[in-house]
N, C-alpha and C positions, 0 to 999 in steps of 0.2 A: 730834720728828724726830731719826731720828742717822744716820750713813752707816755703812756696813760696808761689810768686802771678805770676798772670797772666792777663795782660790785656788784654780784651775783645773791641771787633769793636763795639764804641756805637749806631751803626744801629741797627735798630731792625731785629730780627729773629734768623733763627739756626746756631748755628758757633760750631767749634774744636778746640778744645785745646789739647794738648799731654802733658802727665801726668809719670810720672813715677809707675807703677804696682802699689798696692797697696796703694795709695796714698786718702787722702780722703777729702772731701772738708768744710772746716771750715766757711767760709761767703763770701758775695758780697757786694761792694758797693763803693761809690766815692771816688777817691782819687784826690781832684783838680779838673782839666777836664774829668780826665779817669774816667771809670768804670773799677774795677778791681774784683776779685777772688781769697782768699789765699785758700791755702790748706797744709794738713800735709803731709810729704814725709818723709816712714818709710827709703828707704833704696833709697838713692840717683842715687846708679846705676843698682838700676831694668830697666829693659826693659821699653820702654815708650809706651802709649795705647792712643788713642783718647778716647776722652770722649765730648758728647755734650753739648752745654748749649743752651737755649732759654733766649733771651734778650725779653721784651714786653713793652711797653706804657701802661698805665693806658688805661683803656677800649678795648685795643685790644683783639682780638680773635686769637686763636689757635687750629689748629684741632688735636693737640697732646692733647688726652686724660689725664685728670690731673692726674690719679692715676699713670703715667707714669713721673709726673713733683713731681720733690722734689726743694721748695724756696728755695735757698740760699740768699738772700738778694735785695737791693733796691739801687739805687743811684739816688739821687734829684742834680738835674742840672739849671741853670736860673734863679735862686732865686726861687725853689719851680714850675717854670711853664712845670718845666720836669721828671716827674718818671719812671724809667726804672726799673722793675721789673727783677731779674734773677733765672733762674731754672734748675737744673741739668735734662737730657734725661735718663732716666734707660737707658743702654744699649742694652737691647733686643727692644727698639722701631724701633732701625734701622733695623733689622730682620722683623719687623713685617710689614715694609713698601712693 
């Protein structure tokens, strides 16, 4: 097992990431400038899968139903005048689109 990160596009909205199989995602949150994403990777050279994330601003709205959003974490940017919220997409949301 080893952890990875992944940087995320700090715009907000839906973005991809590809992940190795079975892989599963530990937190979110600032590193510096970036917004990033570790996660555990059981077995390094499984096949790789997209997996969604929703990046959001405080107060924003989404029409991705929440029971479909699991938090992964938070990154404050500006001294605190920027929160970006992040959440993993079950993967059957993109089926149901």
């Amino acid at each position: 097992m080893t952890v990875w990160k992944a940087v995320l596009d700090i715009n907000e909205g839906e973005q991809t990431i590809e992940m190795p199989r079975g892989s599963t995602f530990l937190y979110a949150r600032e590193q510096g400038t970036k917004l990033c994403v570790w996660y555990k990777v059981p077995h390094e050279d499984a096949p790789k899968q997209p997996w969604q994330i929703l990046v959001m601003r405080t107060g924003q709205e989404t029409e991705i139903p929440t029971a479909l959003l699991t938090r992964l974490g938070c990154g404050i940017f500006h001294d605190g005048a920027l929160t970006l919220h992040v959440f993993s997409v079950i993967p059957e949301y993109r089926s149901l689109r």
